[in-house]
PyMOL Python script that loads the backbone (N, CA, C, O; Angstrom):
from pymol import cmd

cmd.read_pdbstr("""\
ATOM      1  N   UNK A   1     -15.081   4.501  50.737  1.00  0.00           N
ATOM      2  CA  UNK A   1     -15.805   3.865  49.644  1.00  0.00           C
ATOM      3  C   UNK A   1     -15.589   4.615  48.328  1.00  0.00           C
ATOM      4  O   UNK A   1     -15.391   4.012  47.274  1.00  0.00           O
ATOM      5  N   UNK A   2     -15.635   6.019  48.425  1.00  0.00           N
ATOM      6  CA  UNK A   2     -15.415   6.799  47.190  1.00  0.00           C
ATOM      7  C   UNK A   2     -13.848   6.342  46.633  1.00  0.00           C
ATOM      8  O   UNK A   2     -13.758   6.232  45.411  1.00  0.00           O
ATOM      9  N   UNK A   3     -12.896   6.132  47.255  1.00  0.00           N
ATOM     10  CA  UNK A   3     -11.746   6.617  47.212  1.00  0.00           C
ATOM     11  C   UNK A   3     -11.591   4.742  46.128  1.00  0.00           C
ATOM     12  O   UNK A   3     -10.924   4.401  45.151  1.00  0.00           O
ATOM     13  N   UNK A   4     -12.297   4.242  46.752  1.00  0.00           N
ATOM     14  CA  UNK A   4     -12.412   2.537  46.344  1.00  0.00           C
ATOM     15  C   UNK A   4     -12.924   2.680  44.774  1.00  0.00           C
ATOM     16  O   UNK A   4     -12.226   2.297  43.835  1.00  0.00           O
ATOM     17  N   UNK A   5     -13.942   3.147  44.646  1.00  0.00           N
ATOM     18  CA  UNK A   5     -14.411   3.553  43.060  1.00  0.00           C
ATOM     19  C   UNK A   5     -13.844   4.499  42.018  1.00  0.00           C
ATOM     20  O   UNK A   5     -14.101   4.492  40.814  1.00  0.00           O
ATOM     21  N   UNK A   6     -12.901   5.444  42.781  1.00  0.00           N
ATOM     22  CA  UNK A   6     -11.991   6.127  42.172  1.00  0.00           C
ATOM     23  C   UNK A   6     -11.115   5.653  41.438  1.00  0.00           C
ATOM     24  O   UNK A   6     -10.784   5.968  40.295  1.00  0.00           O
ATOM     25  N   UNK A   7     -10.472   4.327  42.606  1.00  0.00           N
ATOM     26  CA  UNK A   7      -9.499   3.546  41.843  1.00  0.00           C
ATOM     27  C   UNK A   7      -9.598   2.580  40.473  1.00  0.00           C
ATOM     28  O   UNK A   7      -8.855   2.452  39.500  1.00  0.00           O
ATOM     29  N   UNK A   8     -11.001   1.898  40.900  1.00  0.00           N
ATOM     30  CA  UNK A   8     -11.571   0.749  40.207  1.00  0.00           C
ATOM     31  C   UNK A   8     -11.620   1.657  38.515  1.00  0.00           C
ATOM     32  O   UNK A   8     -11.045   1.364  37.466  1.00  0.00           O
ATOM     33  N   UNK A   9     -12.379   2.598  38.780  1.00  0.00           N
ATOM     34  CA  UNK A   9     -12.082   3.267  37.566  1.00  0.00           C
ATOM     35  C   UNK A   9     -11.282   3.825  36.884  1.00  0.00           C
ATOM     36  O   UNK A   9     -11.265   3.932  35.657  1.00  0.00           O
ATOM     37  N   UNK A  10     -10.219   4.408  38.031  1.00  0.00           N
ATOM     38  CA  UNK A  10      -8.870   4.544  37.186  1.00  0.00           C
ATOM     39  C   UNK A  10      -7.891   3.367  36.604  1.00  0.00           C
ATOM     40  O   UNK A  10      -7.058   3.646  35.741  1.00  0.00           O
ATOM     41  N   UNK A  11      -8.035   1.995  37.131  1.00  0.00           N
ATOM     42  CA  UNK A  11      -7.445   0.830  36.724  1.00  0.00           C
ATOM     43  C   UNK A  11      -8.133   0.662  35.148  1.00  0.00           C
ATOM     44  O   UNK A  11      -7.608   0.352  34.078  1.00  0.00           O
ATOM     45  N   UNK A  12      -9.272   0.943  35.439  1.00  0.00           N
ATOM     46  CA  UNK A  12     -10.465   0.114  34.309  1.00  0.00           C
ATOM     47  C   UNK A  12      -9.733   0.893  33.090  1.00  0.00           C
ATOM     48  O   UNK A  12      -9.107   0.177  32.309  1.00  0.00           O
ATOM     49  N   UNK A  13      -9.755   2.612  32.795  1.00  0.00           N
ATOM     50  CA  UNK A  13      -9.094   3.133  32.189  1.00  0.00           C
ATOM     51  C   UNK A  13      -7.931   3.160  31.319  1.00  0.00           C
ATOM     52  O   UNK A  13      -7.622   3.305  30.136  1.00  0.00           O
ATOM     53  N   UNK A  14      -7.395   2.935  32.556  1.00  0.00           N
ATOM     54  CA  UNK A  14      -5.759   2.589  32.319  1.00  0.00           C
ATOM     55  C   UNK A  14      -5.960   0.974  31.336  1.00  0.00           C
ATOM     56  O   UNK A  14      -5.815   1.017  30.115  1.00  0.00           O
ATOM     57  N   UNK A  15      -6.217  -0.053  31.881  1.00  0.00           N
ATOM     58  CA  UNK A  15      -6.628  -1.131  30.899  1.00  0.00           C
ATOM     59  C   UNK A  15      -6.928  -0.559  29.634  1.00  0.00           C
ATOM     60  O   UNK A  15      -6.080  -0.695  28.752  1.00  0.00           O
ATOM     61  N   UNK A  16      -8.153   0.159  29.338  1.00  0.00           N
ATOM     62  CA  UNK A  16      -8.586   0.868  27.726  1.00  0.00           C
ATOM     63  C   UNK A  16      -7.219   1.392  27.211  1.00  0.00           C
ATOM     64  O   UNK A  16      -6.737   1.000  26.148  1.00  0.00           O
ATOM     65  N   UNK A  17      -6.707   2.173  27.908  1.00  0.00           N
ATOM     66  CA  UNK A  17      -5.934   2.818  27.187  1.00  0.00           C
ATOM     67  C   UNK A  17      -4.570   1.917  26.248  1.00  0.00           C
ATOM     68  O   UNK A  17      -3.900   2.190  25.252  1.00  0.00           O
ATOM     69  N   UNK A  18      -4.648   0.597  27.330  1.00  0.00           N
ATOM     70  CA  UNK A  18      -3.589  -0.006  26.781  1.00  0.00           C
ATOM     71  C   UNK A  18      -3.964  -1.096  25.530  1.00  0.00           C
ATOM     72  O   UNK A  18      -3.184  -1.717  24.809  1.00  0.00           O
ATOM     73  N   UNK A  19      -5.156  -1.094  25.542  1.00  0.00           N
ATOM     74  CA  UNK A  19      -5.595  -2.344  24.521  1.00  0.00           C
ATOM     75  C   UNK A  19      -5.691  -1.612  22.996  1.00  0.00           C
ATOM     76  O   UNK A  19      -6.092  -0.506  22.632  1.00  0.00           O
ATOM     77  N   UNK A  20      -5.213  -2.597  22.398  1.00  0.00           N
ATOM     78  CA  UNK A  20      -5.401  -2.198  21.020  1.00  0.00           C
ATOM     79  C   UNK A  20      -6.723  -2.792  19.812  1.00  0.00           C
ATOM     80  O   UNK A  20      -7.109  -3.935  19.571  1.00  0.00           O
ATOM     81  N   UNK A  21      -7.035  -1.810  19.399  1.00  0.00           N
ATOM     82  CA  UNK A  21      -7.976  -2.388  18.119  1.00  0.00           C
ATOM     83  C   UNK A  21      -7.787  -3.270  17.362  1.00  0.00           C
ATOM     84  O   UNK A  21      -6.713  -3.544  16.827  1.00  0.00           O
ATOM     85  N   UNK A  22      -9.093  -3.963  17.197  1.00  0.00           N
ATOM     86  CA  UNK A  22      -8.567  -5.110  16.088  1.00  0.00           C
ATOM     87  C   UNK A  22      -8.049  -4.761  15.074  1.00  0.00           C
ATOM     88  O   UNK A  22      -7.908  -3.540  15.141  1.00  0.00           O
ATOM     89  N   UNK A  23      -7.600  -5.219  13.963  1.00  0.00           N
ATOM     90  CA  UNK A  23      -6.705  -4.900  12.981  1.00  0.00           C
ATOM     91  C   UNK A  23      -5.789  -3.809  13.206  1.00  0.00           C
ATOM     92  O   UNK A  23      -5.760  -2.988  12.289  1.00  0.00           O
ATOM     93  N   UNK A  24      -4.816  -3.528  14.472  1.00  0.00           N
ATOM     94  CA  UNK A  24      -4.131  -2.688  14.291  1.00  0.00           C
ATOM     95  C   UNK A  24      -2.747  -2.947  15.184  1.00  0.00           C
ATOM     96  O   UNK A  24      -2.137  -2.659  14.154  1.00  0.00           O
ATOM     97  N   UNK A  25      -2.371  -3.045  15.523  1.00  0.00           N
ATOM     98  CA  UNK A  25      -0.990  -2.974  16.135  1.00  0.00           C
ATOM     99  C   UNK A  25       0.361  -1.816  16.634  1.00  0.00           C
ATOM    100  O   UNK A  25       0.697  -0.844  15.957  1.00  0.00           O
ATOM    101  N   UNK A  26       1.027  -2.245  18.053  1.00  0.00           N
ATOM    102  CA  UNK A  26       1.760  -1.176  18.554  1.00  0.00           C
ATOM    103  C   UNK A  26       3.065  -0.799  17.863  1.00  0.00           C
ATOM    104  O   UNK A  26       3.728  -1.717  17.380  1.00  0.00           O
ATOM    105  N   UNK A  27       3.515   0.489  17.762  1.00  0.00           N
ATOM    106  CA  UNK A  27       4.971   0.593  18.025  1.00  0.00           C
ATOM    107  C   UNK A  27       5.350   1.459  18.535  1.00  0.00           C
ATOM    108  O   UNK A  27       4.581   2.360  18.872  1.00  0.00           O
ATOM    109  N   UNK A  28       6.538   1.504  18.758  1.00  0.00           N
ATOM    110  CA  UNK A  28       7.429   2.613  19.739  1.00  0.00           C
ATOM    111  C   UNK A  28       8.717   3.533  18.733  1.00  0.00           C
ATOM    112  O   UNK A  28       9.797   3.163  18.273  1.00  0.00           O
ATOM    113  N   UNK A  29       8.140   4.570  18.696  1.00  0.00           N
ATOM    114  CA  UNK A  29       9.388   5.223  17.804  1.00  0.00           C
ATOM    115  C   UNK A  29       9.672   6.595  18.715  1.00  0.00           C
ATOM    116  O   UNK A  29       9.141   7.236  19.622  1.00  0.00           O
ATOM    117  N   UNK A  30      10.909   6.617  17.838  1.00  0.00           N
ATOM    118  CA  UNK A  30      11.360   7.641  18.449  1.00  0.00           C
ATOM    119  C   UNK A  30      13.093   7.719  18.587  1.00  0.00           C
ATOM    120  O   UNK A  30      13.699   6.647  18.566  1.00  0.00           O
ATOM    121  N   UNK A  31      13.787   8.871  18.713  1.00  0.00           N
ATOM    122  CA  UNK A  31      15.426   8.172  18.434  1.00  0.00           C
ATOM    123  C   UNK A  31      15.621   8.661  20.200  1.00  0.00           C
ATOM    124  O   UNK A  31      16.452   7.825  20.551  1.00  0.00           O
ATOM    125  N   UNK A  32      15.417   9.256  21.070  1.00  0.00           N
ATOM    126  CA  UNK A  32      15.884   9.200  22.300  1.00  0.00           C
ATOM    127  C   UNK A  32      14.996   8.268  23.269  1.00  0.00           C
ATOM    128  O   UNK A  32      15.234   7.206  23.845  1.00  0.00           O
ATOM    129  N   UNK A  33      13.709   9.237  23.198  1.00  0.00           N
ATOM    130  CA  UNK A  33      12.270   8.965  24.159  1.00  0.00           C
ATOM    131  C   UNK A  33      11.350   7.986  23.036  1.00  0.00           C
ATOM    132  O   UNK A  33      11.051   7.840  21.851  1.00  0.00           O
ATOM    133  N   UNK A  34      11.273   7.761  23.627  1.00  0.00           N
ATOM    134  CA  UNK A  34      10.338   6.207  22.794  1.00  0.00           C
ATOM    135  C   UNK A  34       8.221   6.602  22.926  1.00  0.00           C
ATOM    136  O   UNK A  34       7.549   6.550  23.956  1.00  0.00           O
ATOM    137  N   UNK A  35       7.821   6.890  21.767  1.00  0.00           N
ATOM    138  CA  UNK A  35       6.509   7.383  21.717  1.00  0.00           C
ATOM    139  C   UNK A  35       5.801   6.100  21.565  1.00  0.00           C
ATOM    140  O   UNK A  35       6.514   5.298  20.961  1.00  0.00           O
ATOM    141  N   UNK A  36       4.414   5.517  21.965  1.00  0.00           N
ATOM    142  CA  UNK A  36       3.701   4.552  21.533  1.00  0.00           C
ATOM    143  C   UNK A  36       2.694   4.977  20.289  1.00  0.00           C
ATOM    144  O   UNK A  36       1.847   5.856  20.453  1.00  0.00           O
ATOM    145  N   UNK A  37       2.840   4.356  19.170  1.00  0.00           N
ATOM    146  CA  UNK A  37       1.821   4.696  18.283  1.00  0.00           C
ATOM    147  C   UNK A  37       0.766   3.212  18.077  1.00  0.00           C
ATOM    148  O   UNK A  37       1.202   2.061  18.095  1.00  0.00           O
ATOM    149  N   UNK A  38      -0.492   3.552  17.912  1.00  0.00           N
ATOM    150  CA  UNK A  38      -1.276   2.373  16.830  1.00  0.00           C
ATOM    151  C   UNK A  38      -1.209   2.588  15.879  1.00  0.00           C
ATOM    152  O   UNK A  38      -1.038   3.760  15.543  1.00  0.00           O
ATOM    153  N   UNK A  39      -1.340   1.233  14.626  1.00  0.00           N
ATOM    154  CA  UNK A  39      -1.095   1.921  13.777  1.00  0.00           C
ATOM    155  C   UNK A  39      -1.889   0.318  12.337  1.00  0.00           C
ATOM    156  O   UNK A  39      -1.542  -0.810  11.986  1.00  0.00           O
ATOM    157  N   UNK A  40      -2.939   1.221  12.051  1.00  0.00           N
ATOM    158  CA  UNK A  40      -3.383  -0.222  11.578  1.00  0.00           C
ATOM    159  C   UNK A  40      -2.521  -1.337  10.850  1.00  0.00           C
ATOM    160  O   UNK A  40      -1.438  -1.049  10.339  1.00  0.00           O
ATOM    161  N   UNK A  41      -3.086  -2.727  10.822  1.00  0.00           N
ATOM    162  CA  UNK A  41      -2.444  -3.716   9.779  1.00  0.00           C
ATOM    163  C   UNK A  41      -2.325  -3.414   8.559  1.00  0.00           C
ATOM    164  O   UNK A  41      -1.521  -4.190   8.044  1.00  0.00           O
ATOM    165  N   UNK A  42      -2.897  -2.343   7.503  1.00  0.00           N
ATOM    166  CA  UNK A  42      -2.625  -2.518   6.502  1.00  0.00           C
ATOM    167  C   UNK A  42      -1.322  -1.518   6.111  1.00  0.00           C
ATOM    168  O   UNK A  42      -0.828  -1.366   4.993  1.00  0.00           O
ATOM    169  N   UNK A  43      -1.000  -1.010   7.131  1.00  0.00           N
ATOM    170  CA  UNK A  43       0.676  -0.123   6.739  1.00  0.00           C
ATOM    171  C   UNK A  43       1.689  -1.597   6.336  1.00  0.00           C
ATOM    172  O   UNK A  43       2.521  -1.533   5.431  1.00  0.00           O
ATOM    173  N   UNK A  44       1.533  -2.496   6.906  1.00  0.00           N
ATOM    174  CA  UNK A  44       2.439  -3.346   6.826  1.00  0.00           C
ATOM    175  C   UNK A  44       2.791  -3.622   5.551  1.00  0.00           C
ATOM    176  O   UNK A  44       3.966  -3.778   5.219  1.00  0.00           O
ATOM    177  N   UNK A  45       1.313  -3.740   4.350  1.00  0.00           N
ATOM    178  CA  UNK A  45       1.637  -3.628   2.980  1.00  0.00           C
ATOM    179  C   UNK A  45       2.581  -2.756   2.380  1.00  0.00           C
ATOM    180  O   UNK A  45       3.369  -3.276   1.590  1.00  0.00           O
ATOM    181  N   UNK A  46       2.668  -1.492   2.599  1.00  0.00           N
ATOM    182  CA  UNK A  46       3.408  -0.409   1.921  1.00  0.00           C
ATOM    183  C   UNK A  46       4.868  -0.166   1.950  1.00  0.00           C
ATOM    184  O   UNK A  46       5.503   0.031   2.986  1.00  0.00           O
ATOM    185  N   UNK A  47       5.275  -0.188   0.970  1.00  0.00           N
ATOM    186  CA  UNK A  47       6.653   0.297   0.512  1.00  0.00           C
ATOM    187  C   UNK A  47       7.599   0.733   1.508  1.00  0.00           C
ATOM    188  O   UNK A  47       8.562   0.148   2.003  1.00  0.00           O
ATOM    189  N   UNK A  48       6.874   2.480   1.797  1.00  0.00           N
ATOM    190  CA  UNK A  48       7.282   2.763   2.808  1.00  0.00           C
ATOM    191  C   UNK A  48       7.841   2.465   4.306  1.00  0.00           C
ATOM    192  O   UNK A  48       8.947   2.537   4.841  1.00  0.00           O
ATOM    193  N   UNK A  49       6.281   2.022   4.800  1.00  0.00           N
ATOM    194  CA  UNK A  49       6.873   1.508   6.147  1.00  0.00           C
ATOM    195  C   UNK A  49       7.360   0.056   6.401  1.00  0.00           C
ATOM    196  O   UNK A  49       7.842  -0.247   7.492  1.00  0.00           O
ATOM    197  N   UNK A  50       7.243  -0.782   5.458  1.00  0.00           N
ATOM    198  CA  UNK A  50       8.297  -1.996   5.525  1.00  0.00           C
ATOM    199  C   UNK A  50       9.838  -1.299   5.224  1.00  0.00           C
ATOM    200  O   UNK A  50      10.889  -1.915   5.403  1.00  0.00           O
ATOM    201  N   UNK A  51       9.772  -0.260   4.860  1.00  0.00           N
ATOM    202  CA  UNK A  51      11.546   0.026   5.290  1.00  0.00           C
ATOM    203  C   UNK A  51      11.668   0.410   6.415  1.00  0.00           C
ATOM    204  O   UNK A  51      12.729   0.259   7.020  1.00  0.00           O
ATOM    205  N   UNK A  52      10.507   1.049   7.003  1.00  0.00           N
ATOM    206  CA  UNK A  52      10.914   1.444   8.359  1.00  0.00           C
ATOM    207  C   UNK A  52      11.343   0.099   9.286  1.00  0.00           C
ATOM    208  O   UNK A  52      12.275   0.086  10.090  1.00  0.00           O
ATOM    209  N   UNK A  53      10.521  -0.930   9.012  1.00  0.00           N
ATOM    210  CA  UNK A  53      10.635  -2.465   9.609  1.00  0.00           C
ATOM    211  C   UNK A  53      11.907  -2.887   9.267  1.00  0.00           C
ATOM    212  O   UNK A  53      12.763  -3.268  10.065  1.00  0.00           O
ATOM    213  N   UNK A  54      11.991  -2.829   8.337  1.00  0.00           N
ATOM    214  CA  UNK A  54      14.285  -3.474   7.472  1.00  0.00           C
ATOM    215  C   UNK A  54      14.767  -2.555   8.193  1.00  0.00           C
ATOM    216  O   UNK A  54      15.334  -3.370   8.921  1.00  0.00           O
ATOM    217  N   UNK A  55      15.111  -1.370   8.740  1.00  0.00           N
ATOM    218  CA  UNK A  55      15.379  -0.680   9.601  1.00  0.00           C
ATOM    219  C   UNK A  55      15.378  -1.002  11.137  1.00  0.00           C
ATOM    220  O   UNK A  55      16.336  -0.726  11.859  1.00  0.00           O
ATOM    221  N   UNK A  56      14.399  -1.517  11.515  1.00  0.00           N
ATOM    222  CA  UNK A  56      14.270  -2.093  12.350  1.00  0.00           C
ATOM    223  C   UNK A  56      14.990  -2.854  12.975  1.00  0.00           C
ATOM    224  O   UNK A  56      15.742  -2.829  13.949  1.00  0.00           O
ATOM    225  N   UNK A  57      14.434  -3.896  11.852  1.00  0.00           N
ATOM    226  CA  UNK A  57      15.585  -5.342  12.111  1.00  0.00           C
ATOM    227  C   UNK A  57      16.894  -5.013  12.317  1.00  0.00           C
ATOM    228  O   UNK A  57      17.401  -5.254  13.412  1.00  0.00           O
ATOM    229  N   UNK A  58      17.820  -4.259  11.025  1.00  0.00           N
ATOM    230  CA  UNK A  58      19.061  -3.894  11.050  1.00  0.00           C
ATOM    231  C   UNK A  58      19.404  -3.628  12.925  1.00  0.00           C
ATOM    232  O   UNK A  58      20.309  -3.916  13.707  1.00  0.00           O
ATOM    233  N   UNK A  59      18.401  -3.091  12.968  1.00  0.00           N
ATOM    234  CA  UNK A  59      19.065  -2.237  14.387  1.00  0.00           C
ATOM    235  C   UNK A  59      18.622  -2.701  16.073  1.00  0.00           C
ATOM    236  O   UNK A  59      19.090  -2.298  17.138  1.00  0.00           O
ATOM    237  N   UNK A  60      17.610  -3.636  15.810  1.00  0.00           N
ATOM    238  CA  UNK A  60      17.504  -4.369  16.730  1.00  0.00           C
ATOM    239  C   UNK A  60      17.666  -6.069  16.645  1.00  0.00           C
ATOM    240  O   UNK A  60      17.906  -6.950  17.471  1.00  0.00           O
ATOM    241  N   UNK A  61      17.428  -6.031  15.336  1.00  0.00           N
ATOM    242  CA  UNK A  61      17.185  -7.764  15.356  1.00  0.00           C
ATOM    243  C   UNK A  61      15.377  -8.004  15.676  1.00  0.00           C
ATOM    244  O   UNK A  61      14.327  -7.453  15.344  1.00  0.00           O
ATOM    245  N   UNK A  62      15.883  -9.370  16.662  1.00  0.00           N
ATOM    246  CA  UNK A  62      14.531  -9.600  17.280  1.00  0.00           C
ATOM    247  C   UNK A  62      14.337  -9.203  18.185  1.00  0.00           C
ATOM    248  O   UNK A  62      13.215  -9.585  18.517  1.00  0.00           O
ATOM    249  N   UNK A  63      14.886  -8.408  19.130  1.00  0.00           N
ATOM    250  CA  UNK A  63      15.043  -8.040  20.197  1.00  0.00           C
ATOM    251  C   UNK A  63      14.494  -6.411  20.494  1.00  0.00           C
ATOM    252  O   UNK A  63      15.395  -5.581  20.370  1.00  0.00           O
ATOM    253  N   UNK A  64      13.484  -5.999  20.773  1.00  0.00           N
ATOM    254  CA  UNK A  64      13.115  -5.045  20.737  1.00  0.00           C
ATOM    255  C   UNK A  64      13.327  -4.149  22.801  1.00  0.00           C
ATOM    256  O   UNK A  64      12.910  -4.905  23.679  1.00  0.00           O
ATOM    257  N   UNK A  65      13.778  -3.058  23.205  1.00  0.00           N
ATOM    258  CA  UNK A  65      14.046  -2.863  24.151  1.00  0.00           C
ATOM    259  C   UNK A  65      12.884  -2.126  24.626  1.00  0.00           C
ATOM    260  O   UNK A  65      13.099  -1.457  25.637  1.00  0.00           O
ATOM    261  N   UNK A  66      11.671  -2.079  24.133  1.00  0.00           N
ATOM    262  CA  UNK A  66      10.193  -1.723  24.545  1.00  0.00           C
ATOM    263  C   UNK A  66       9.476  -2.990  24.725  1.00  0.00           C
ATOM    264  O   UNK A  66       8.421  -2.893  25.353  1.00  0.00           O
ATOM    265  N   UNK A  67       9.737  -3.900  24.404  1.00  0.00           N
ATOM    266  CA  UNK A  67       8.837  -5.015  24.570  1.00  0.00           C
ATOM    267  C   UNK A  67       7.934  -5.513  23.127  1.00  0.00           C
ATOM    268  O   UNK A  67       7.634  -6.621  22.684  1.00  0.00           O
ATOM    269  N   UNK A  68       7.676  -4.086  22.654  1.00  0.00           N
ATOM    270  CA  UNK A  68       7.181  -4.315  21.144  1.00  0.00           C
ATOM    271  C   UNK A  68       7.666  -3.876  20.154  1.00  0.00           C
ATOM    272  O   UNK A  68       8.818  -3.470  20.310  1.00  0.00           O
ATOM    273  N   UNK A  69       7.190  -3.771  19.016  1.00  0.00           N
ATOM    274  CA  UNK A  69       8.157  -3.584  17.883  1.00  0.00           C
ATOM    275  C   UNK A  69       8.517  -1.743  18.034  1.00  0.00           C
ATOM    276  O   UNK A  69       7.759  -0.797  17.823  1.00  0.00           O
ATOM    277  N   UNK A  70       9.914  -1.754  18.463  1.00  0.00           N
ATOM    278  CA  UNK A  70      10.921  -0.351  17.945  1.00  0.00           C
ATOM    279  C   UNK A  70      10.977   0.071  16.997  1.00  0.00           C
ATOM    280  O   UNK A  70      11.496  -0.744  16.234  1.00  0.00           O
ATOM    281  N   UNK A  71      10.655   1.215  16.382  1.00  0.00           N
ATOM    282  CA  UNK A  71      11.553   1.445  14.791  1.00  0.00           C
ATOM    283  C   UNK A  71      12.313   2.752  14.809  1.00  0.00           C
ATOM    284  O   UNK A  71      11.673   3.796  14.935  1.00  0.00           O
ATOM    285  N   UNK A  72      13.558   2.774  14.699  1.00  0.00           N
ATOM    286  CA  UNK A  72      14.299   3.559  14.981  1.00  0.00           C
ATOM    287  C   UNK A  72      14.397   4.960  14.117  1.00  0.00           C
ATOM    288  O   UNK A  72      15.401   5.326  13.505  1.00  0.00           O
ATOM    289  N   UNK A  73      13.377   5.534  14.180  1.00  0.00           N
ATOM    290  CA  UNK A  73      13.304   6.895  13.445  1.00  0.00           C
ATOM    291  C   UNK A  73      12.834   8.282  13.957  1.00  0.00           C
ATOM    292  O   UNK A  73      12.711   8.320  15.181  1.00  0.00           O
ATOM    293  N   UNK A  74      12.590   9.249  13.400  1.00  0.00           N
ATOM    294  CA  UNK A  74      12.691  10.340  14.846  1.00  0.00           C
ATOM    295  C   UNK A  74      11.122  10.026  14.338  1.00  0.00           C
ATOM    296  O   UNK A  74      10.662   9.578  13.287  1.00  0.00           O
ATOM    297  N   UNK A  75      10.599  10.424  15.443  1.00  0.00           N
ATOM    298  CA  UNK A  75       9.048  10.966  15.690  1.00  0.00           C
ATOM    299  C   UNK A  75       8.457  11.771  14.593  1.00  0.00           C
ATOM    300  O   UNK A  75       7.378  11.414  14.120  1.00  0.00           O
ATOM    301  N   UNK A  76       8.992  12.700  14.197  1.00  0.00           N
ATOM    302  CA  UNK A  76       8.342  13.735  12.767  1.00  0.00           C
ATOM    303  C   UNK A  76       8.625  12.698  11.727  1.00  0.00           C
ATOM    304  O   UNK A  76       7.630  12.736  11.003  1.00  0.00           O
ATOM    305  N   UNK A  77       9.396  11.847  11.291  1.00  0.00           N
ATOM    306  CA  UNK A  77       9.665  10.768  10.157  1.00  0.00           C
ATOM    307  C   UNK A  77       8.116  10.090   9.947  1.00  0.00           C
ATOM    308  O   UNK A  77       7.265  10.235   9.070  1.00  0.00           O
ATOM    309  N   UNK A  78       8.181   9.251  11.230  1.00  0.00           N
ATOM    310  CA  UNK A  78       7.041   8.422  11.358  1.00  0.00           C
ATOM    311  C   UNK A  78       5.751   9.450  11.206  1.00  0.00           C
ATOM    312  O   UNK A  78       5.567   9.777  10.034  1.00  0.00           O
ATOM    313  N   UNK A  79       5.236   9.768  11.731  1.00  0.00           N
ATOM    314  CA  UNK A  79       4.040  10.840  11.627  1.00  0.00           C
ATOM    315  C   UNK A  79       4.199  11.109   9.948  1.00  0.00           C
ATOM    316  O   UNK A  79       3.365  10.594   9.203  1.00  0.00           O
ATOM    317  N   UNK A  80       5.055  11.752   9.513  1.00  0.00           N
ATOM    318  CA  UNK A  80       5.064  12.315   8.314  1.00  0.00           C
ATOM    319  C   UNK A  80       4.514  10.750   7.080  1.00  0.00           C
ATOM    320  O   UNK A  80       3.695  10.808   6.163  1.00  0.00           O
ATOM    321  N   UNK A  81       5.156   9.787   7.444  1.00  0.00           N
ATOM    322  CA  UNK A  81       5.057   8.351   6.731  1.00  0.00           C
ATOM    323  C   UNK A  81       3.723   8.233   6.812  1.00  0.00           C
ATOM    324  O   UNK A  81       2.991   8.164   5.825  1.00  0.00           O
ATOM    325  N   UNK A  82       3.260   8.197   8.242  1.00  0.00           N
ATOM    326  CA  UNK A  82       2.333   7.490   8.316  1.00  0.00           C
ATOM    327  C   UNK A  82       0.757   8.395   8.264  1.00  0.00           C
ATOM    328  O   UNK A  82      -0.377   7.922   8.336  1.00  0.00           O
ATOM    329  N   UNK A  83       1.155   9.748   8.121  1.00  0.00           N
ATOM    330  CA  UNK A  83      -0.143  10.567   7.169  1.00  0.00           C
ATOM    331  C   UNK A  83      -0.168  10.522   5.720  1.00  0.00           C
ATOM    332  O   UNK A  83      -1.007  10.861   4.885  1.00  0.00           O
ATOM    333  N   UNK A  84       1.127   9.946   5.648  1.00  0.00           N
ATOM    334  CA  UNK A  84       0.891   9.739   3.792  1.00  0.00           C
ATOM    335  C   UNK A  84      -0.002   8.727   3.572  1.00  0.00           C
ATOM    336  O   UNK A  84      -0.815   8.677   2.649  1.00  0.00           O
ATOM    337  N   UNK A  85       0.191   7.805   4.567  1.00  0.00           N
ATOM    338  CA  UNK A  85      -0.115   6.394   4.179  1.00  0.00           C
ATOM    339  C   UNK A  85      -2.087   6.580   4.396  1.00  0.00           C
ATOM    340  O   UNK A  85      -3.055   6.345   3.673  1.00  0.00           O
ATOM    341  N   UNK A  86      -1.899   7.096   5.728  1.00  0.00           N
ATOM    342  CA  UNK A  86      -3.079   7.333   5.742  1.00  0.00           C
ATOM    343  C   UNK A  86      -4.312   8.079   4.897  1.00  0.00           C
ATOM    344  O   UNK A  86      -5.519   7.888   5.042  1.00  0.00           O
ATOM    345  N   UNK A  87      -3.631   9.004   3.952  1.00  0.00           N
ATOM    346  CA  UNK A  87      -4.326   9.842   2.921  1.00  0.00           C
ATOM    347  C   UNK A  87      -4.616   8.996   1.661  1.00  0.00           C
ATOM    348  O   UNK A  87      -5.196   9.465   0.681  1.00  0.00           O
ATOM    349  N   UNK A  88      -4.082   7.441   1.765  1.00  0.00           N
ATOM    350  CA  UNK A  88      -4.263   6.715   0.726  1.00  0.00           C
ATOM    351  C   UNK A  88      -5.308   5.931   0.415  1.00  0.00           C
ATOM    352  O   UNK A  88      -5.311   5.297  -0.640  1.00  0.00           O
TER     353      UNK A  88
END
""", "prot")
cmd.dss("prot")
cmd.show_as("cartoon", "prot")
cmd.util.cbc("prot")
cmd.orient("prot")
């Protein structure tokens, strides 16, 4: 019975972990290993990370090989972008 509630809660978890907040959305960066970030809707406005998106496109198209949107930049790029954005 324990071993039954162990699971139920580790599923339940695992679900949280994968859902995203309203107004915000996934991506996967990274240039080898592919990281998952959230990352709210309003980056989409900025300068910045719509190049990361034209980047994107260039290099995948529509076709993303995570399932969600890729952007092909190293891991310290993104982070670095996206604390700017965030300090705004």
């Amino acid at each position: 019975m324990a071993i039954r509630q162990m699971l139920r809660r580790s599923l339940s978890n695992e679900r949280r972990s994968n859902e995203v907040p309203k107004g915000h959305f996934v991506v996967y960066v990274g240039e080898s290993e592919k990281k998952r970030f959230v990352v709210p809707l309003s980056y989409l406005n900025n300068p910045s990370f719509q190049e990361l998106l034209c980047q994107a496109e260039e290099e995948f198209g529509f076709h993303h090989p995570m399932g969600g949107l890729t952007i092909p930049c190293s891991e310290e790029l993104f982070i670095d972008i996206t604390s700017h954005l965030s300090r705004t």
